[in-house]
C-alpha positions as CSV (number, residue, x, y, z in Angstrom):
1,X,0.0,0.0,0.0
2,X,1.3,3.4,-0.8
3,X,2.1,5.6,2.2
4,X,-1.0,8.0,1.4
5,X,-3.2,5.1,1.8
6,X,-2.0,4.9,5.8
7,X,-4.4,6.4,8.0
8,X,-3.9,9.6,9.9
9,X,-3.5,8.5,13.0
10,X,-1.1,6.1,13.0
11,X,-0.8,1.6,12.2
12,X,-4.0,-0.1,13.6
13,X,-5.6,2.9,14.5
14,X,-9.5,2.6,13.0
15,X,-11.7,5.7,11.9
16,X,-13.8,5.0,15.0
17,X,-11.5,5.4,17.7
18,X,-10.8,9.1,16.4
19,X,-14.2,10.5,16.4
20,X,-15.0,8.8,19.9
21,X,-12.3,10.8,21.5
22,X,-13.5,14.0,23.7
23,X,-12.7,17.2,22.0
24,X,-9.3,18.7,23.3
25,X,-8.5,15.7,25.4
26,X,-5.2,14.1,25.3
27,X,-4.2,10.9,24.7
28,X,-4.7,8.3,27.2
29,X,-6.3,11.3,29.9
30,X,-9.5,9.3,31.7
31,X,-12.8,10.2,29.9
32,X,-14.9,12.7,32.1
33,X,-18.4,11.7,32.5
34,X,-21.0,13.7,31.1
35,X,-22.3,16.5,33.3
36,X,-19.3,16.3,35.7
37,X,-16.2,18.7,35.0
38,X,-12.1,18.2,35.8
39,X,-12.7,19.9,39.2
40,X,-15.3,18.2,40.5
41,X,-13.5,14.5,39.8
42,X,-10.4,16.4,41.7
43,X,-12.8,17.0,44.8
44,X,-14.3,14.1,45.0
45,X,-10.8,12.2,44.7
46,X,-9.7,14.5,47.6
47,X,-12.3,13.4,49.9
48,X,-11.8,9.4,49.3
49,X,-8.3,9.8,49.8
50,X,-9.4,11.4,52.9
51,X,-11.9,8.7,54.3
52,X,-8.8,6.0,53.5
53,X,-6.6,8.0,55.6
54,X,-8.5,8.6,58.6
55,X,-9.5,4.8,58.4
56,X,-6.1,3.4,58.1
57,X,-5.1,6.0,61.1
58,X,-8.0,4.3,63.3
59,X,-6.9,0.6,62.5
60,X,-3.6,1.7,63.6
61,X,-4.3,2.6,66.9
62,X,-6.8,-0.4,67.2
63,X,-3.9,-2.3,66.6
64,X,-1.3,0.4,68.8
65,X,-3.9,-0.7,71.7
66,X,-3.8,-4.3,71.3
67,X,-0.2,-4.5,71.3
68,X,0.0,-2.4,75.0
69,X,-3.0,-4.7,76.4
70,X,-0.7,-8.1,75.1
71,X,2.7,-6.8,76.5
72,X,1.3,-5.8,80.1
73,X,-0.4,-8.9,80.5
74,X,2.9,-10.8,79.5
75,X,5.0,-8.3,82.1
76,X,2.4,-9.7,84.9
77,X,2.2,-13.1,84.2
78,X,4.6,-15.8,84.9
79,X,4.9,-19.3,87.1
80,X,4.2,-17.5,90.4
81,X,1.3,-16.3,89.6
82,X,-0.6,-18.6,91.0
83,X,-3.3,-18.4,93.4
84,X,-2.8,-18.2,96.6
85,X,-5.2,-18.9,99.8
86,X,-9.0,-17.1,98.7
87,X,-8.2,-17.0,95.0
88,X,-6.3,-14.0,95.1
89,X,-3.0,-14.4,92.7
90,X,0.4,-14.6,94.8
91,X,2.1,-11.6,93.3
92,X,-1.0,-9.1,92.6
93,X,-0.9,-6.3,95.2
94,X,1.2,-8.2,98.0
95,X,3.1,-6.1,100.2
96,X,6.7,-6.6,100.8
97,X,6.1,-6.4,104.7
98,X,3.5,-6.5,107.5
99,X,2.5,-3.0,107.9
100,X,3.8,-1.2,110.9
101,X,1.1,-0.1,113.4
102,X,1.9,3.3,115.0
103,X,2.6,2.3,118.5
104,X,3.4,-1.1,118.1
105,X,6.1,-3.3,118.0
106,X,5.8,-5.4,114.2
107,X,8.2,-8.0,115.9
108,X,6.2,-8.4,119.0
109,X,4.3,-12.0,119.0
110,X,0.5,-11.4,118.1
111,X,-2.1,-11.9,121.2
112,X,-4.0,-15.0,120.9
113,X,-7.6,-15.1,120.6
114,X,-7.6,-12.0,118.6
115,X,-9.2,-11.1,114.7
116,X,-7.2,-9.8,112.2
117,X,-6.4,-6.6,112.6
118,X,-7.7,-6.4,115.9
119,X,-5.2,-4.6,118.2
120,X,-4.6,-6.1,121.6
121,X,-6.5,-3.8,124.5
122,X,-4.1,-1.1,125.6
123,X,-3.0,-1.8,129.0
124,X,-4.5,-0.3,132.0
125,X,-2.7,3.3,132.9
126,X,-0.6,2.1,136.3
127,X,-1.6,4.1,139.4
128,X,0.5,7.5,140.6
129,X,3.3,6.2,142.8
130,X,2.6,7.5,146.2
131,X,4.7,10.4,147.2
132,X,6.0,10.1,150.5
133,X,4.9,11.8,152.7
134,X,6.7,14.9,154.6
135,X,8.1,14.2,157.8
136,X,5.6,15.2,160.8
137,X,7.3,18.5,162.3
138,X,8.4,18.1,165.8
139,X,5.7,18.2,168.8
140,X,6.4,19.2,172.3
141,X,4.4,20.5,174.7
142,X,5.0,20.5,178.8
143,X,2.0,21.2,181.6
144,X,1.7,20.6,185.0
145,X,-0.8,19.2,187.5
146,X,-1.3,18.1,191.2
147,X,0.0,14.3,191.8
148,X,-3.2,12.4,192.4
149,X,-3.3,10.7,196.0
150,X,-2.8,7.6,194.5
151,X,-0.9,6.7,191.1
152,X,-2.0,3.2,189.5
153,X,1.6,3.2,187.5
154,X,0.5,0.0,186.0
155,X,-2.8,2.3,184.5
156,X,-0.8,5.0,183.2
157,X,2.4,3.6,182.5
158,X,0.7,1.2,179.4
159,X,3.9,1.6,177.2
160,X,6.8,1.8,180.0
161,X,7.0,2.8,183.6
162,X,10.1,3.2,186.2
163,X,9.9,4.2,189.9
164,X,12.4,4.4,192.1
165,X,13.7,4.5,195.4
166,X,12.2,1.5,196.7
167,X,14.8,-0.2,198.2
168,X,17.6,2.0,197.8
169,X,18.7,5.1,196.4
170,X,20.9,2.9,193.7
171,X,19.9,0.9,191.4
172,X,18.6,-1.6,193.9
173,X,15.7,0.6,194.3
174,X,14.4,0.9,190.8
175,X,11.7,-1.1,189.8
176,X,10.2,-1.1,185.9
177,X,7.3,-2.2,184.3
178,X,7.1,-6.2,183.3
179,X,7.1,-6.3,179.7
180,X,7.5,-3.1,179.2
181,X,9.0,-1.1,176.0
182,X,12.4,-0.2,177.9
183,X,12.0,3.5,176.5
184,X,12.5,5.3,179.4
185,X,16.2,6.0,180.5
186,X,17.8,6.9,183.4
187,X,21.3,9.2,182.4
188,X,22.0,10.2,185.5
189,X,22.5,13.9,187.0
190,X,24.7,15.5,189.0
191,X,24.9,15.7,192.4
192,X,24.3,12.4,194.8
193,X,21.6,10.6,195.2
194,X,19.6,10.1,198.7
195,X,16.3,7.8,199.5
196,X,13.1,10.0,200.2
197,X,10.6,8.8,202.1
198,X,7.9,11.8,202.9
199,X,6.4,12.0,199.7
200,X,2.7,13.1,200.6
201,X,1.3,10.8,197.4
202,X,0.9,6.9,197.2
203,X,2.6,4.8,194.1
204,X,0.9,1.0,193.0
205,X,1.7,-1.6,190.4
206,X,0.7,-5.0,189.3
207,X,3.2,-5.5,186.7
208,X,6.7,-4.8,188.2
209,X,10.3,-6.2,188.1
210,X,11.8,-7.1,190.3
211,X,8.8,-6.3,192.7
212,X,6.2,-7.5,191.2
213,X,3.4,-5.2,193.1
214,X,3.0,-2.4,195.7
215,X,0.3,-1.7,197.1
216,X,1.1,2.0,198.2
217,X,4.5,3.9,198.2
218,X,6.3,7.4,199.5
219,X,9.1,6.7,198.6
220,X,11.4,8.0,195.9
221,X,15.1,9.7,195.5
222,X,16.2,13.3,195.9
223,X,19.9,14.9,195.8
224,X,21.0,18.5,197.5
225,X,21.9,21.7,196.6
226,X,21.6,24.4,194.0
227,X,22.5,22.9,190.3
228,X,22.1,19.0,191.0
229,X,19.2,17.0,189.8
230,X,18.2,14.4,187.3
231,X,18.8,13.8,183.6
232,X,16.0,11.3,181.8
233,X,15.6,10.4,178.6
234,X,12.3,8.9,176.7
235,X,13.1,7.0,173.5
236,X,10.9,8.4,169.8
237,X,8.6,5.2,168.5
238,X,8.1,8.6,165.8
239,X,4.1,8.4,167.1
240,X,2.8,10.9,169.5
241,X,3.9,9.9,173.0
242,X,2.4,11.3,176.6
243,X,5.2,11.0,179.3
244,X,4.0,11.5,183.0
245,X,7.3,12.8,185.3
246,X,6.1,12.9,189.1
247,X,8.6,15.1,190.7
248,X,9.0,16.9,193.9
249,X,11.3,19.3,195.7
250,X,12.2,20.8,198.7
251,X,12.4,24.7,200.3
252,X,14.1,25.1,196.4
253,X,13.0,26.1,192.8
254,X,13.1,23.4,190.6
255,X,13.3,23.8,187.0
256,X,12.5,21.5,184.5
257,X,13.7,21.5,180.8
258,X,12.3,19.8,178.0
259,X,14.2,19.1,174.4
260,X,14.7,16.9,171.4
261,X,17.5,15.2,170.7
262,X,17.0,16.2,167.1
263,X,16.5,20.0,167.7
264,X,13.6,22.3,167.5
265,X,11.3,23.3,170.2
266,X,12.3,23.3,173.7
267,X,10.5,23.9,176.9
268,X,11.0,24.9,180.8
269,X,8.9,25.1,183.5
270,X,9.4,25.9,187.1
271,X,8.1,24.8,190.2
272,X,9.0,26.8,194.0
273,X,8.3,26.2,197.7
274,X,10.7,28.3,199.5
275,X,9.5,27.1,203.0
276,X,8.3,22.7,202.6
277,X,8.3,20.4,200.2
278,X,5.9,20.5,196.9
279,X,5.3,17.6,193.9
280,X,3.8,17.8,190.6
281,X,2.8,15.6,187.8
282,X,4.4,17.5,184.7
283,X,3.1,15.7,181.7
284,X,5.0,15.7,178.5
285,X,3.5,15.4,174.8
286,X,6.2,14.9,172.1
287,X,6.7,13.5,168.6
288,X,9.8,12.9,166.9
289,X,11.8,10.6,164.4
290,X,12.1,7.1,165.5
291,X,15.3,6.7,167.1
292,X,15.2,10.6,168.5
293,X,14.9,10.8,172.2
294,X,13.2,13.3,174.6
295,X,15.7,14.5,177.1
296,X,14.6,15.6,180.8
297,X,16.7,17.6,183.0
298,X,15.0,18.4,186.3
299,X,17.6,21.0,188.6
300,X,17.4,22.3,191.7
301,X,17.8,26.0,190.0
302,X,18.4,27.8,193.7
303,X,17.5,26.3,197.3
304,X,16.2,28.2,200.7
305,X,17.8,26.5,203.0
306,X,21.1,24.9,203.7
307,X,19.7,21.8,205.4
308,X,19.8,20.0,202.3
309,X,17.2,22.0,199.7
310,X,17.0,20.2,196.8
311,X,14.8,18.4,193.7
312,X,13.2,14.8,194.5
313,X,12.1,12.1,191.9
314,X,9.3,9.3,192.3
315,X,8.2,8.1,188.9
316,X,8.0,8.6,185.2
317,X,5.4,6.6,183.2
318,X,5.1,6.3,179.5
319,X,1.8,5.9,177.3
C-alpha cells in the first residue's frame, strides 16, 4: 500500500477510535463523565483519599492498643502467679512487709484469741506512785498538875514505867514495868543521890520487876543543893507519846527542861516552895523521828535553905 493510503493516525488505528475521543483531550487522559467537570472529579478524589486516611489511622491505633494490652499482660504473668489462699494471685498487690502499726512493735508475738487486725486492748494506765509523805514537824508541849493521892503506874504507864527508890537510892531501888518497851532511860545527874521517904502521894503496880506489886508507896530519890538533879531520857517510837514525870522538891525552885535530841522546840517550867516540900505531875506530849529521844533535865535552880534544899524524883510513866 502506498504511504497515502496509511491512515492519519497512525498503524491499527480505525476511523472509530478518532471520532470517539473528547474534543481537546489528550491521549490516554481518563474520559470525564457527562455532566461532571475536571474539578469536581479532583474534589471528589480528595475526599476518598481522605476517608482511607482517617480509616487506616483508626486501625492503627486499634492495633497500637492491642499490642499495649498483650505486652502488660505478658509483664504480669509468669509461674508465680498462681493463686494463693481465697483465689487472690500470689504476686498481685502483695506487700513486701507486714505493715507497721503506729505504737506497736511489728516483731512483737501477736495476742492469741484475737481477729485480724484487731489490736490487743491497751494496758490499763498504772496508778500515781505514792509520794511520801513529809516528815511530821516536831511536837512538844509540857504542863503541869497536882500528883493524884494515889498513882495506879501499872494504868498509866501502858507503854513503859520506872519508879524508884524502893529499896535503895541505887539501882537496887528501881523497879520497871514487866514487859515493858524499855524507852524510858535513866542518864544520871549531877549531884548524889539520897532515899526520900515523905512524899505526901501513894505509888501502885501490878506489873513490876523485880517487885512485882505495891500496894502504896512514898518513897522516891532526891539529891541537894543548888545545880544537882536528874537527867532522863524517853526514847521516839516517831508516834505521838504522853510522858507523865512525878517530881518533887524541897524549900528550892526546881526547873525542868524539856528538848529533842533532834533540835527544835524546847521547853522549861518551874516549880518553888521556899518554905516545905511540893510535887507535881508534869506531863509531856512529844513526837519525833524514830530513834530521837526526849531528854529531861530536872535542877534544883536555887535552894532556901542549907539543910539539904533540893529536887526529888518518884516516877516517870510512858503511854
Amino acid at each position: 500500500m502506498a504511504e497515502h493510503d496509511v491512515p492519519p493516525g497512525g498503524a491499527g488505528e480505525s476511523p472509530l477510535s478518532r471520532s470517539d475521543r473528547t474534543p481537546g483531550s489528550r491521549l490516554g487522559a481518563p474520559a470525564v463523565p457527562p455532566g461532571r467537570t475536571r474539578s469536581d472529579l479532583r474534589r471528589s478524589a480528595r475526599i476518598r483519599r481522605r476517608r482511607r486516611l482517617a480509616l487506616e489511622g483508626l486501625i492503627v491505633l486499634v492495633l497500637l492498643a492491642g499490642l499495649v494490652v498483650y505486652v502488660d499482660a505478658r509483664s504480669g504473668s509468669g509461674p508465680d502467679d498462681a493463686e494463693g489462699p481465697g483465689g487472690v494471685p500470689a504476686r498481685v498487690n502483695r506487700p513486701s512487709a507486714f505493715p507497721v502499726v503506729e505504737g506497736r512493735d511489728p516483731t512483737a508475738a501477736a495476742s492469741p484469741g484475737l481477729r485480724p487486725r484487731q489490736q490487743a486492748p491497751s494496758p490499763p494506765p498504772a496508778p500515781p506512785s505514792p509520794r511520801p509523805s513529809p516528815p511530821a514537824p516536831p511536837v512538844l508541849t509540857v504542863g503541869r498538875a497536882e500528883v493524884p493521892a494515889e498513882v495506879d503506874l501499872t494504868a498509866v504507864g501502858s507503854r513503859d514505867w520506872v519508879h524508884w527508890g524502893l529499896r535503895g537510892a541505887g539501882g537496887e531501888g528501881v523497879v520497871r514495868k514487866r514487859g515493858g518497851s524499855g524507852e524510858i532511860r535513866d542518864e544520871g545527874g549531877a549531884g548524889e543521890r539520897d532515899v526520900w521517904t515523905v512524899s505526901q502521894e501513894l505509888f501502885r503496880w501490878r506489873d513490876g520487876d523485880p517487885v512485882n506489886a505495891a500496894d502504896g508507896t512514898a518513897n522516891g530519890v532526891y539529891t541537894c543543893g543548888a545545880g544537882n538533879g536528874v537527867a532522863l531520857a524517853v526514847a521516839s517510837s516517831g508516834e505521838v507519846r504522853t510522858v507523865h514525870l512525878y517530881a518533887g522538891l524541897w524549900m528550892a525552885r526546881g526547873r525542868l527542861d524539856a528538848r529533842l535530841s533532834t533540835g527544835g522546840p524546847t521547853r522549861t517550867v518551874r516549880l518553888e516552895d521556899p518554905h516545905t516540900s511540893r510535887t507535881a505531875d508534869f506531863t509531856i506530849r512529844f513526837q519525833a523521828p524514830p530513834g530521837a529521844r526526849l531528854v529531861l533535865t530536872w535542877t534544883a535552880e536555887e535552894v532556901f535553905t542549907e539543910e539539904c534544899g533540893g529536887v526529888g524524883l518518884q516516877a516517870v510513866a510512858l503511854r
